[in-house]
C-alpha positions, 0 to 999 in steps of 0.5 A: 460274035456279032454286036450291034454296038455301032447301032448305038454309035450311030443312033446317038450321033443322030441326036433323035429320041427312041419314040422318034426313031421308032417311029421313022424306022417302023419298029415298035419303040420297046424293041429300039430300046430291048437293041440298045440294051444289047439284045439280038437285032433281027435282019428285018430290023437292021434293014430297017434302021439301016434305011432310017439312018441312012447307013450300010449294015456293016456301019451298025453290026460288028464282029467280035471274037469271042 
């Protein structure tokens, strides 16, 4: 099972907001927020937060067995 633990990870470390965040990557705040709670990130989100925070995509999904 893919995880987006190391988003929170990363997104922590970056000492921003969630409003700010939403803002620099381009997805609306509610779903920042909806990803950090543990739902389903969509490739057209992590590319997008991959570019915000300046990391590769393996930095902000895992794999997990289930």
């Amino acid at each position: 099972m893919i995880t987006c633990n190391g988003f929170r990870e990363q997104f922590f470390q970056a000492r921003t907001t969630q409003i700010r965040f939403a803002m620099l990557s381009g997805v609306h705040p509610s779903r920042v927020s909806k990803i950090l709670n543990g739902d389903v990130m969509s490739m057209t989100e992590l590319d997008k937060f991959c570019k915000a925070l300046k990391c590769q995509p393996g930095d902000l999904i895992e794999w997990e067995e289930a």
